[in-house]
Backbone as CSV, one residue per row, in Angstrom:
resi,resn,N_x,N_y,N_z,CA_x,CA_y,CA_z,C_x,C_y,C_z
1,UNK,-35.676,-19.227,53.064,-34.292,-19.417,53.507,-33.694,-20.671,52.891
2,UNK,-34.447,-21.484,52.666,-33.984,-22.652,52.322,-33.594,-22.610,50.689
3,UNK,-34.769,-21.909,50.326,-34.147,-22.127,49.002,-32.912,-20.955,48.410
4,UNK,-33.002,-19.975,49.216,-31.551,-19.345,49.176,-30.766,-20.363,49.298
5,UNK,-30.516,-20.742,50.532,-29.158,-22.127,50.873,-29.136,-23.094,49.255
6,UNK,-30.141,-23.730,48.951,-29.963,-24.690,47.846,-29.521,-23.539,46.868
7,UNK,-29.948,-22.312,46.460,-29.672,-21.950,45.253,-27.806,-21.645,45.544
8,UNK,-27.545,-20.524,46.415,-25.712,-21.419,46.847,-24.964,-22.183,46.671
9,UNK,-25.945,-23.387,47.139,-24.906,-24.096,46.734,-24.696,-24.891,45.566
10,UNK,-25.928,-24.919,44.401,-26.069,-24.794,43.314,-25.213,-24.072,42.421
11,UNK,-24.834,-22.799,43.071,-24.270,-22.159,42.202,-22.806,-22.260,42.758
12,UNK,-22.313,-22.547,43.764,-20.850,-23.450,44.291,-20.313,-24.250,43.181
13,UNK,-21.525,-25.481,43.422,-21.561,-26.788,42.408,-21.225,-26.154,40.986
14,UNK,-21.943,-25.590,40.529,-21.574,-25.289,38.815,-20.551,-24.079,38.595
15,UNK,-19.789,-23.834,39.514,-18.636,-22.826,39.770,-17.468,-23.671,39.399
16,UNK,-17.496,-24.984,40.554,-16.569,-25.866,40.668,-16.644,-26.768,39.752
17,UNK,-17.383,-26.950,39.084,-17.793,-27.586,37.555,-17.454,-26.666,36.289
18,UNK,-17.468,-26.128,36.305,-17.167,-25.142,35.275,-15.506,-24.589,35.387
19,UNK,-15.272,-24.442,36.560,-13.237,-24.174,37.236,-13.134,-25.518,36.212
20,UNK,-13.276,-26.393,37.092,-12.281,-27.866,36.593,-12.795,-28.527,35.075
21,UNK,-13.573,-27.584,34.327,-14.028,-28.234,33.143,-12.775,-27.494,32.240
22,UNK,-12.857,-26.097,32.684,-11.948,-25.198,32.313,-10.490,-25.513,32.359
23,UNK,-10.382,-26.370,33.422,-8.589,-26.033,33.478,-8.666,-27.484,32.797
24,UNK,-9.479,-28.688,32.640,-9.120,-29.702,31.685,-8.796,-29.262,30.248
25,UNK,-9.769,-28.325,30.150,-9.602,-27.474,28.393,-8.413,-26.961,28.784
26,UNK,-7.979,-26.496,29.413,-6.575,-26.018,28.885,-5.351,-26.427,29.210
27,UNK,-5.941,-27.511,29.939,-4.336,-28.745,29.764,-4.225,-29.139,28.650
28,UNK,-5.802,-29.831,28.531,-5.640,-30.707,27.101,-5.576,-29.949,26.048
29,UNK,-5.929,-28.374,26.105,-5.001,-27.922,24.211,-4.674,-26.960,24.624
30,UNK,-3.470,-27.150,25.609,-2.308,-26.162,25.627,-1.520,-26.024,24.740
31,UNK,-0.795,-25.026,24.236,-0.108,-24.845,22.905,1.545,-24.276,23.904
32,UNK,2.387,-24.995,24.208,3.774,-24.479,24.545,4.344,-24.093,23.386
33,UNK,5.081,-22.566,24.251,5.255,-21.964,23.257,7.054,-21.531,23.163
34,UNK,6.993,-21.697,22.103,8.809,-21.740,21.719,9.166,-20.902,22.465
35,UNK,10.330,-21.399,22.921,11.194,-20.436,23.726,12.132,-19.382,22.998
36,UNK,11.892,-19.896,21.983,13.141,-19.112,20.598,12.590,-17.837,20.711
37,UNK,10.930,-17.817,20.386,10.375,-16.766,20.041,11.027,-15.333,20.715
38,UNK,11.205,-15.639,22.291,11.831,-15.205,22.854,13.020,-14.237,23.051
39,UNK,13.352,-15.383,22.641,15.086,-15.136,22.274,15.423,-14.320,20.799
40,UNK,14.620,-14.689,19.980,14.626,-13.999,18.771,13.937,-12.101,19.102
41,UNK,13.010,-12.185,19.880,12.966,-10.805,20.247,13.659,-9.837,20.664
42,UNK,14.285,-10.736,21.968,15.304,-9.752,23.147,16.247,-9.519,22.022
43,UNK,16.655,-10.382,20.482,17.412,-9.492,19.900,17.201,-8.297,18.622
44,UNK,16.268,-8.428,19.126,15.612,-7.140,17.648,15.785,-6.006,18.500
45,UNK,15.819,-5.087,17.882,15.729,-3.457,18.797,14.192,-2.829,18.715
46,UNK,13.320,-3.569,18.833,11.846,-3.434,19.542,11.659,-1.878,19.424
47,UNK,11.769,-1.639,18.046,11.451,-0.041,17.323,10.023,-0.594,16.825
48,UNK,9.421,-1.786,16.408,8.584,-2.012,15.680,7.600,-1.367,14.152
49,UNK,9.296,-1.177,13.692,8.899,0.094,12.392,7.859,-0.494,11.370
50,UNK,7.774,-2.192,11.241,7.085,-2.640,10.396,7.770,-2.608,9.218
51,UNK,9.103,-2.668,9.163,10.400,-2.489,7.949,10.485,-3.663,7.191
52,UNK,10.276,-4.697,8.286,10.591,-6.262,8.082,9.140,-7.070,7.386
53,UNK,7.984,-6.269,7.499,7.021,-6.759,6.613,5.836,-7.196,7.637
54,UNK,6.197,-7.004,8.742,5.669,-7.776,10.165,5.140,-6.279,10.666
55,UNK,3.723,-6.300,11.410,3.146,-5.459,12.167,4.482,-4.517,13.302
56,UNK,5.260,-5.639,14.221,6.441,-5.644,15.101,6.991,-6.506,15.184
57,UNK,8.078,-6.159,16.248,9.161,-6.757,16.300,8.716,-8.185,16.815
58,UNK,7.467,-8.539,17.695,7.234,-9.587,18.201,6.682,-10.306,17.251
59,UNK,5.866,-10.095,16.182,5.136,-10.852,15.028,6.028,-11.516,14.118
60,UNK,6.921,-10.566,14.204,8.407,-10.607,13.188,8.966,-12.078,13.773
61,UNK,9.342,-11.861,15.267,10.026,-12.818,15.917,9.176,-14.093,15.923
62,UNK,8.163,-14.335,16.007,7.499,-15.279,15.564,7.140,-16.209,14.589
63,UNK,7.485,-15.071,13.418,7.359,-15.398,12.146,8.750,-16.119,11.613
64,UNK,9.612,-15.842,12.566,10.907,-16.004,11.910,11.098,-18.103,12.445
65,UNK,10.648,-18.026,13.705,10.414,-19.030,14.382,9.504,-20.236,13.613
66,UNK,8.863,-19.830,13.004,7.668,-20.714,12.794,8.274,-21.154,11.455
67,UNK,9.272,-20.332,11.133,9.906,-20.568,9.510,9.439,-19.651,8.029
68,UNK,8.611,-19.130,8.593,7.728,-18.246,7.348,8.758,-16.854,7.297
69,UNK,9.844,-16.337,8.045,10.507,-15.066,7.570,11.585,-15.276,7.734
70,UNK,12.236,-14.657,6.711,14.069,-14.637,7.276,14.624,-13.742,8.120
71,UNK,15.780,-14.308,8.553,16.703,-13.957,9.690,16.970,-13.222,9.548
72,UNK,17.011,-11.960,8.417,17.740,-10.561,7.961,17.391,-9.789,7.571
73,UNK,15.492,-9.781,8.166,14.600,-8.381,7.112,14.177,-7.321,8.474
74,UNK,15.562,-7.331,9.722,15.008,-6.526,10.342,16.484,-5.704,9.793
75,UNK,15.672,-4.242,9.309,16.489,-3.327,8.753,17.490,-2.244,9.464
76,UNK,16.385,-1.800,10.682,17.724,-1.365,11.668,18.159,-1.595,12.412
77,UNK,17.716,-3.031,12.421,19.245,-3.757,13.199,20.821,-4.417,12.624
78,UNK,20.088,-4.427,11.242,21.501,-4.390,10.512,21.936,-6.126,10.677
79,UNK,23.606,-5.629,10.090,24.105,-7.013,10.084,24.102,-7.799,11.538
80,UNK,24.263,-6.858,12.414,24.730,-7.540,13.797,23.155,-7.667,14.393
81,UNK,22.074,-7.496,14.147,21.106,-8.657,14.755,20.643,-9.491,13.807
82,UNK,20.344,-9.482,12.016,20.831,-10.980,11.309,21.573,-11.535,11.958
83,UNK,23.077,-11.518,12.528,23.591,-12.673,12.838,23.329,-13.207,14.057
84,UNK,22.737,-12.443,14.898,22.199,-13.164,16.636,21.389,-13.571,16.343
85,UNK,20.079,-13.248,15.111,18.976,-13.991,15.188,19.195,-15.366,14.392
86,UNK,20.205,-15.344,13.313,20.675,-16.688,12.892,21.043,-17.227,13.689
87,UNK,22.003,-17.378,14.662,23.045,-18.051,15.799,21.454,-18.667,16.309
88,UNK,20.563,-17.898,17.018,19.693,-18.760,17.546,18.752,-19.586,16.905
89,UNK,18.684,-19.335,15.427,17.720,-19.986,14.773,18.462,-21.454,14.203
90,UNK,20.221,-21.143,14.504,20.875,-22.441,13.919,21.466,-22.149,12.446
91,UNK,21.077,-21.079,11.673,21.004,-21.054,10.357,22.123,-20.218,10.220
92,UNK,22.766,-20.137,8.670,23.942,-19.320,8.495,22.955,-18.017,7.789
93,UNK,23.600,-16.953,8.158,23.149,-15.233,7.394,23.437,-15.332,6.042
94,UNK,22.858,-15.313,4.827,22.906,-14.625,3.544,23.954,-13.479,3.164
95,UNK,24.431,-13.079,2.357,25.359,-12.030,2.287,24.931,-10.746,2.576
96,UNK,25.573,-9.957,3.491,24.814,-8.747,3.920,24.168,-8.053,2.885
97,UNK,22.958,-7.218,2.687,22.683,-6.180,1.952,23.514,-5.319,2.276
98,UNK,23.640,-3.985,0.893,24.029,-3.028,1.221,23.179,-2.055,2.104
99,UNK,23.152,-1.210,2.831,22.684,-0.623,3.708,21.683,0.579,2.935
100,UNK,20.495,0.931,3.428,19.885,2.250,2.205,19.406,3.046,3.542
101,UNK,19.398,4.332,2.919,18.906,5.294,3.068,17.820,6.335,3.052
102,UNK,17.089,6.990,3.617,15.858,7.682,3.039,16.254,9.035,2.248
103,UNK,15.913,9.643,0.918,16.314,10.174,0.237,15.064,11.205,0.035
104,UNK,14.807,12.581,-0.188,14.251,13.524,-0.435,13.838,13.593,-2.193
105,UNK,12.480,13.503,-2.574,12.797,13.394,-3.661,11.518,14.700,-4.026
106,UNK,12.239,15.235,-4.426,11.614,17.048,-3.876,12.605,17.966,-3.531
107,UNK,12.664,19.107,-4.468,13.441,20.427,-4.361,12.669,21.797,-4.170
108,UNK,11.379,20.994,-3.927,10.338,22.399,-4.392,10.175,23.056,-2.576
109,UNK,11.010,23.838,-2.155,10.868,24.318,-0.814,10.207,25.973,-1.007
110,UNK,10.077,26.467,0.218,9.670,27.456,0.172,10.700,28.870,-0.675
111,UNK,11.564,28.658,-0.972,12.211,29.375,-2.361,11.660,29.247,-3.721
112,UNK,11.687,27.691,-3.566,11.119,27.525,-5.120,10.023,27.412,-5.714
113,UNK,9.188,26.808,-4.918,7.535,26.402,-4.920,6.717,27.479,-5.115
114,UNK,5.711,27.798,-5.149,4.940,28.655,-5.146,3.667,27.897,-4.729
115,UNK,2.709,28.663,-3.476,1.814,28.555,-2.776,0.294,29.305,-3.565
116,UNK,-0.381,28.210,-3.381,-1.615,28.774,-3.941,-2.636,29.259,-3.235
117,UNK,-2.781,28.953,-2.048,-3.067,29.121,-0.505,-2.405,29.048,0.696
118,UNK,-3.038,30.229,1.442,-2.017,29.685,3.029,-2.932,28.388,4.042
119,UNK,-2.676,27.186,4.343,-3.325,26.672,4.821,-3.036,26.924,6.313
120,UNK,-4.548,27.307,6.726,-4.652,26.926,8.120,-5.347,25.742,8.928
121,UNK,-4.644,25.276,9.362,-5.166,24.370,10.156,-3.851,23.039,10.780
122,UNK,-4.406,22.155,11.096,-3.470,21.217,11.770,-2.130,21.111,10.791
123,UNK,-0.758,21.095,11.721,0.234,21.099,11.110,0.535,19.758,10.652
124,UNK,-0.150,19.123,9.906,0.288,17.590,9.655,0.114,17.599,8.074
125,UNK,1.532,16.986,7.573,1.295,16.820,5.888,-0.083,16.225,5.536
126,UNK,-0.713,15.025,6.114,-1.746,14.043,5.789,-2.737,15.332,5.658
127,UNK,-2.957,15.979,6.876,-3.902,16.613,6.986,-4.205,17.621,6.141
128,UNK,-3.040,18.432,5.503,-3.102,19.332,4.799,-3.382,19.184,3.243
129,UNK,-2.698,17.935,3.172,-3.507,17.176,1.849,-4.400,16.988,1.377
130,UNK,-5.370,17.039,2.829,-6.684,16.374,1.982,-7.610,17.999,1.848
131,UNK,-6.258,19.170,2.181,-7.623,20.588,1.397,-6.840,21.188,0.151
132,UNK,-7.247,20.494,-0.960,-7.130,20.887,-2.383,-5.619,20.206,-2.668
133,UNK,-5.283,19.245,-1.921,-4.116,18.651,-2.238,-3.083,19.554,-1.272
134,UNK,-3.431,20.121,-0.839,-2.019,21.027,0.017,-2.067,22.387,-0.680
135,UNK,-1.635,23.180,0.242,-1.425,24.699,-0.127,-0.367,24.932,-1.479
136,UNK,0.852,24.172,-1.638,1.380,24.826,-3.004,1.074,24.229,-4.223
137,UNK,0.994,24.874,-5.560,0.775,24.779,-6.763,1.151,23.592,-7.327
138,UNK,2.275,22.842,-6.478,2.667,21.793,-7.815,2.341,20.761,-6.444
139,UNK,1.377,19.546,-6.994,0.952,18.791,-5.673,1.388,17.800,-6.193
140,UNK,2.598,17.837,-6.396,3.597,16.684,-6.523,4.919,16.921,-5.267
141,UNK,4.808,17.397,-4.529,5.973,18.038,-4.073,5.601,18.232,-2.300
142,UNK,7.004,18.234,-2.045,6.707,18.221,-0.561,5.864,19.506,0.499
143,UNK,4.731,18.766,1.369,3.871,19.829,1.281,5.156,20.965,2.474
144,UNK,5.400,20.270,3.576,6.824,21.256,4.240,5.940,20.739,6.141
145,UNK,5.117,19.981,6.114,4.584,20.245,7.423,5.761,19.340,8.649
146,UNK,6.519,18.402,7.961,7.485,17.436,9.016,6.622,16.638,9.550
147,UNK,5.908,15.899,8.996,4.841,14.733,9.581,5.873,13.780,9.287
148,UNK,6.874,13.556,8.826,8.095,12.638,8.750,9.333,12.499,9.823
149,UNK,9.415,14.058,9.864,10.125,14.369,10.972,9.510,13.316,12.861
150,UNK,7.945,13.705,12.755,7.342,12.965,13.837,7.507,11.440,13.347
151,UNK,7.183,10.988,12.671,7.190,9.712,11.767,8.631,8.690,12.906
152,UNK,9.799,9.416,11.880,10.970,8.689,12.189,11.491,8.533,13.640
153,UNK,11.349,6.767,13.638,11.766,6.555,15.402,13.507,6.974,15.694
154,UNK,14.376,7.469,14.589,15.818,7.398,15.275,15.584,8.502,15.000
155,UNK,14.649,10.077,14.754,15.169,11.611,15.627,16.511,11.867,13.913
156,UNK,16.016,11.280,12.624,16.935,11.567,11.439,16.310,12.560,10.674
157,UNK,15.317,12.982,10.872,15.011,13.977,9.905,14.606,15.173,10.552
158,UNK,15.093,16.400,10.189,14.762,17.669,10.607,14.384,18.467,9.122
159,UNK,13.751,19.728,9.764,12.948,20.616,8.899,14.399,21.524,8.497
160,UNK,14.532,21.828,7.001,14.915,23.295,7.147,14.671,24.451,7.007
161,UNK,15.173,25.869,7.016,14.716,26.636,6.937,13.881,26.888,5.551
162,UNK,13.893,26.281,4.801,13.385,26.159,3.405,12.011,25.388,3.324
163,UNK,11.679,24.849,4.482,10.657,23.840,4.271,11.135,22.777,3.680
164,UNK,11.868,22.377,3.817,12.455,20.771,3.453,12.783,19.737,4.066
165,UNK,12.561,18.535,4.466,13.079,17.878,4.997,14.371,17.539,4.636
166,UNK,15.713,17.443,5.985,16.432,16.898,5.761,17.286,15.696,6.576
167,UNK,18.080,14.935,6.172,17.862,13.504,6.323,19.183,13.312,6.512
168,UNK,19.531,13.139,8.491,20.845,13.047,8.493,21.021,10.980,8.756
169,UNK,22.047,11.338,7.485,22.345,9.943,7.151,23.400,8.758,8.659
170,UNK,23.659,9.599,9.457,24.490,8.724,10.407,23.686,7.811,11.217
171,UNK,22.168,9.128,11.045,21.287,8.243,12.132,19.840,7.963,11.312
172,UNK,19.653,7.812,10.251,19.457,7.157,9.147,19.034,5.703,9.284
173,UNK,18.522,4.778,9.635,18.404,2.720,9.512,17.952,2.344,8.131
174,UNK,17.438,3.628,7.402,16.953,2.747,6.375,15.847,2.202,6.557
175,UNK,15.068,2.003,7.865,13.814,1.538,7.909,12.331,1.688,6.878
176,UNK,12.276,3.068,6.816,10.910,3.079,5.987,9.888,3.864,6.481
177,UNK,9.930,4.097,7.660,9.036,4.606,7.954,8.128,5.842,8.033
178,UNK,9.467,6.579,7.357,8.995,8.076,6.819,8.550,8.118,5.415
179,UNK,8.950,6.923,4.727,8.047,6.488,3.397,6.816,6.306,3.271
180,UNK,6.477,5.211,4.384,4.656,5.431,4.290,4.106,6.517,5.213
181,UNK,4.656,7.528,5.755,4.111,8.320,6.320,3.938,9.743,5.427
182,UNK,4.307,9.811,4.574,4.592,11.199,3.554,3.347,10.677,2.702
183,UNK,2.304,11.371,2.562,1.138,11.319,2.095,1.273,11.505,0.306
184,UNK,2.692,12.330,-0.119,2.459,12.253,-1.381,3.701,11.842,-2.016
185,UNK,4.032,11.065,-1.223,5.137,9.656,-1.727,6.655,10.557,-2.638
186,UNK,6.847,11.660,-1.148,7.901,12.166,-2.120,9.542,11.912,-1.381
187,UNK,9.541,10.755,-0.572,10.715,10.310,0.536,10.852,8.509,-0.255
188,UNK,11.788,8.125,-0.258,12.121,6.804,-0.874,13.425,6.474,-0.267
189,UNK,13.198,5.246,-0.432,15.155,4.131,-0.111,15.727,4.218,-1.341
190,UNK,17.156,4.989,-0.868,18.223,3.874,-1.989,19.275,3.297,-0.994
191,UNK,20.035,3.010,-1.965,21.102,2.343,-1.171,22.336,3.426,-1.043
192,UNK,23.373,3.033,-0.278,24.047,4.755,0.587,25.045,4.717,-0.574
193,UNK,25.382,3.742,-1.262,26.257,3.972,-2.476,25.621,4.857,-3.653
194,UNK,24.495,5.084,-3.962,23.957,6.247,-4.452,23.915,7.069,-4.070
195,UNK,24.776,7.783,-4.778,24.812,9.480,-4.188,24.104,10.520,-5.141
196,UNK,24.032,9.983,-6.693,23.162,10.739,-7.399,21.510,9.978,-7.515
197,UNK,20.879,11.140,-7.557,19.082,10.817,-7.668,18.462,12.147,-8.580
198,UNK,17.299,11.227,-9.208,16.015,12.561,-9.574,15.491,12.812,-8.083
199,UNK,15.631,14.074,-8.235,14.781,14.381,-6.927,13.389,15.159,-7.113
200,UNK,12.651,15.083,-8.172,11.470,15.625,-8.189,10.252,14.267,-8.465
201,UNK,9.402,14.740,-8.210,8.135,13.851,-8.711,6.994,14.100,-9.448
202,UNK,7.473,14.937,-9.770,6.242,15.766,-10.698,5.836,14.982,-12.263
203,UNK,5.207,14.213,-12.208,4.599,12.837,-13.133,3.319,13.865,-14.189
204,UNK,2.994,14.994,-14.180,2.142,15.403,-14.810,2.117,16.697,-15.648
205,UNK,2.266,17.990,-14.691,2.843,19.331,-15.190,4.066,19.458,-16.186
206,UNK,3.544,19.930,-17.182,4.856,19.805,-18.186,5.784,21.381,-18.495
207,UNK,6.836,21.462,-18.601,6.975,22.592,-19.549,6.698,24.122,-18.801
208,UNK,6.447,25.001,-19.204,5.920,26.264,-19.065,5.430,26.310,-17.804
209,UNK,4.158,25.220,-17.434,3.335,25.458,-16.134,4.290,24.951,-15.160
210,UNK,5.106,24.192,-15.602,5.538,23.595,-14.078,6.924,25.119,-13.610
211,UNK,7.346,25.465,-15.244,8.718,26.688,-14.444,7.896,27.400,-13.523
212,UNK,6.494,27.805,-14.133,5.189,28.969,-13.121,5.166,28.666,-11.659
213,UNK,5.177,27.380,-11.435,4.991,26.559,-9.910,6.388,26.356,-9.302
214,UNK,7.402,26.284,-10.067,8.166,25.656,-9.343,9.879,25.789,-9.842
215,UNK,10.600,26.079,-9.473,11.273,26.699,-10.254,12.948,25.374,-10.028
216,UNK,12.219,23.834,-9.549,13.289,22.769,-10.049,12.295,21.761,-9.828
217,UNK,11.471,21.782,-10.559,10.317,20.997,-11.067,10.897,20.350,-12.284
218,UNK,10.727,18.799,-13.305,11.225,18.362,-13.998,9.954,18.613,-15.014
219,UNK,10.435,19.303,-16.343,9.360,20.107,-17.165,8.917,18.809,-18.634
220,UNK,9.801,17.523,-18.418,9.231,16.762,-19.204,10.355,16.915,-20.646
221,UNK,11.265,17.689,-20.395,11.661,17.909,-21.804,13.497,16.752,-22.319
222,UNK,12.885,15.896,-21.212,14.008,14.674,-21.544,15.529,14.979,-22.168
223,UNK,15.959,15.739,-21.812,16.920,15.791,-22.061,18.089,14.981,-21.369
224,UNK,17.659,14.638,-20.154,18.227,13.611,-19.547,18.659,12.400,-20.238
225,UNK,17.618,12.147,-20.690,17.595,10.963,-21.222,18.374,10.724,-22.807
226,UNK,18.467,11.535,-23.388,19.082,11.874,-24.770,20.739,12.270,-24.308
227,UNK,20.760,12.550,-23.210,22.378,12.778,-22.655,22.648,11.475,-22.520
228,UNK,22.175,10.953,-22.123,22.417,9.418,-21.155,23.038,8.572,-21.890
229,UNK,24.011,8.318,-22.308,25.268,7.455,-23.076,25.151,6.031,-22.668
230,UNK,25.078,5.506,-21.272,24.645,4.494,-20.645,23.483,3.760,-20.876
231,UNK,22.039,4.537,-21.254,20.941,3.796,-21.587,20.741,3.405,-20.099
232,UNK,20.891,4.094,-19.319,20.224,3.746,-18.162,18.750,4.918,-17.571
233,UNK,18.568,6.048,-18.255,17.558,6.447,-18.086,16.979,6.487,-19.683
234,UNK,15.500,5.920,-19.259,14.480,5.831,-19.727,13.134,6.740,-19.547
235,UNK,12.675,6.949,-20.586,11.156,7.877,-20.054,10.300,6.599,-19.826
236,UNK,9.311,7.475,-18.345,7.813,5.702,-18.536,7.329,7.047,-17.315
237,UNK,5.636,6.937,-17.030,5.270,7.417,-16.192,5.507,8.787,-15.861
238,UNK,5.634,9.436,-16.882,5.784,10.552,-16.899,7.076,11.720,-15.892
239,UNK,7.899,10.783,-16.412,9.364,11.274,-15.213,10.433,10.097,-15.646
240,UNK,11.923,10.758,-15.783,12.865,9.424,-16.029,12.620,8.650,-14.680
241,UNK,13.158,7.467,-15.676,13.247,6.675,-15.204,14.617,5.982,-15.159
242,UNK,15.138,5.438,-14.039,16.695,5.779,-13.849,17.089,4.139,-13.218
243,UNK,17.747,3.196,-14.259,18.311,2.142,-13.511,19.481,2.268,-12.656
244,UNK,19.397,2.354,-11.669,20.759,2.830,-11.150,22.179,1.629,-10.903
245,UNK,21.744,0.494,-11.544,22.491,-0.379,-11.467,23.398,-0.266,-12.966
246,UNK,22.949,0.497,-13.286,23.376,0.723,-15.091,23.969,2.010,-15.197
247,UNK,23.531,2.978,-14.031,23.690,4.696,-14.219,25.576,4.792,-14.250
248,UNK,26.145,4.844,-14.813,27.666,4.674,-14.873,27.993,6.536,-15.191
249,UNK,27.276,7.048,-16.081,27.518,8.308,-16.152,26.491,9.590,-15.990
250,UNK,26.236,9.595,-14.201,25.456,10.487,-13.837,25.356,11.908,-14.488
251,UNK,26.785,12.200,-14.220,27.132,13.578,-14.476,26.490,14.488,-16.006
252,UNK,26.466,13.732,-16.915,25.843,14.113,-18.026,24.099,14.471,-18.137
253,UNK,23.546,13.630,-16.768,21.707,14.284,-16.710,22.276,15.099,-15.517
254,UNK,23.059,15.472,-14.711,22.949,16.547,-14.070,23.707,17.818,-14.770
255,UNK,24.244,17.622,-15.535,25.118,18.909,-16.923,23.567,19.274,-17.191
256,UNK,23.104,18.312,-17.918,21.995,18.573,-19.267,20.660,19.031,-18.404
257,UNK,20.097,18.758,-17.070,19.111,19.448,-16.769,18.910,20.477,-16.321
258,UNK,17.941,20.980,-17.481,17.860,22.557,-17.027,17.345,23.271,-15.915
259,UNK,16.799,21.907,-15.251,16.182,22.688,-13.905,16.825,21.949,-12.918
260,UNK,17.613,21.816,-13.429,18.742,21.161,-11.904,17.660,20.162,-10.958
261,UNK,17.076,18.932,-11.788,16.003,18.183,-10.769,16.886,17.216,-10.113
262,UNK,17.994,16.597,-10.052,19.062,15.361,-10.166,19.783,16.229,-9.243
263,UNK,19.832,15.034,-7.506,20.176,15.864,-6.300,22.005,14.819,-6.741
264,UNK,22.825,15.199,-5.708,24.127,15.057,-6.309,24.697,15.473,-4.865
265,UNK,24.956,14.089,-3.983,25.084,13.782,-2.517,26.329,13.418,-2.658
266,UNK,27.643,13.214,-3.395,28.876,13.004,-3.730,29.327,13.702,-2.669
267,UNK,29.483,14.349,-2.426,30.107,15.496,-1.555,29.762,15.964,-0.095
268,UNK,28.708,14.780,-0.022,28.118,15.222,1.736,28.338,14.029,2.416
């Protein structure tokens, strides 16, 4: 009995030794923590797309605090949370960017494409990728499953009847996030003042095999580029290559291609 009682209160003693050793450690390297951080959050719209380069919106807000990020790389919040998160950081906003868009860069839908298998199994682009590259022939091209559609936090992209994604621009941020989610990198940003684009990606199939697969597949035969008066498309990587800060006369690679690859959003 007794040595029950001593072992008690032994273990009291090094309870209460160990409490108050503890709360000295964390007086003495307490780290107070900015209140900005805070404040810089409640104004982000806590989508945490990872747009801004930051895991979320809270890493972001931290980062911005500590001085390591700027006040204006959260993308769908646009101009009007750059300027609340400047106001609290003290700092003046940079000149707005222009605003971008996610863009389809792929025509090959279930009209045009041709399927080399029916895949069964989980409806997810990633997933379907990894059996033989995806069910259709040209595995440059969108496989059709809407793993983008799930992807995007603002509800902007829907399927169409074609197997295509499409990408309504009102509700649109520009974020990104259906970019790294498309397994064969066929969704990209421009900016909303571009209305003309290549919309294929087909970097390999040339000619003959690609009309077989795909019937607005880009066949390699540059004519784009020999139209191009501007010198703003270039061949590299097996697909033009298109400065669009230079592109002054679209209309001449969408005349001259024969497979109509160059989408042409003027009008929507």
């Amino acid at each position: 009995m007794t040595t029950m009682v001593v072992s008690l209160c032994l273990l009291v003693v090094l309870g209460v030794a160990f409490g108050a050793g503890l709360a000295m450690a964390a007086k003495r390297f307490r780290v107070d923590a900015d209140p900005r951080v805070e404040q810089v959050y409640d104004a982000l719209p806590h989508i945490d797309c990872g747009a801004c380069g930051y895991p979320g919106c809270s890493a972001y807000a931290a980062a911005v605090v500590k001085g390591e990020a700027a006040v204006d790389l959260c993308v769908p919040g646009g101009a009007d949370t750059a300027q609340a998160v400047a106001q609290i950081m003290g700092v003046e906003v940079a000149e707005a960017k222009e605003s971008s868009r996610a863009v389809i860069l792929c025509q090959g839908g279930l009209a045009e494409a041709r399927r080399d298998f029916e895949y069964v199994g989980v409806g997810d682009c990633r997933a379907a990728s990894l059996v033989h590259g995806g069910p259709k022939a040209c595995k440059y091209g969108c496989l059709g499953f809407g793993t983008c559609v799930e992807a995007c936090p603002f509800g902007a992209i829907t399927m169409s009847d074609n197997g295509l994604p499409v990408v309504a621009e009102d509700r649109c941020s520009g974020c990104g996030v259906c970019v790294k989610a498309c397994p064969v990198g066929i969704i990209a940003l421009l900016p909303v003042s571009q209305r003309v684009f290549l919309a294929c990606s087909n970097t390999a199939v040339k000619g003959k095999a690609m009309k077989d697969i795909c019937t607005r597949g880009c066949i390699e035969c540059r004519a784009c580029v020999k139209a191009t008066a501007s010198g703003a498309i270039t061949w590299g990587d097996g697909l033009p290559q298109i400065d669009y800060a230079q592109w002054t006369d679209p209309d001449a690679a969408l005349a001259k291609c024969p497979m109509g690859c160059f989408a042409d959003q003027r009008a929507s």
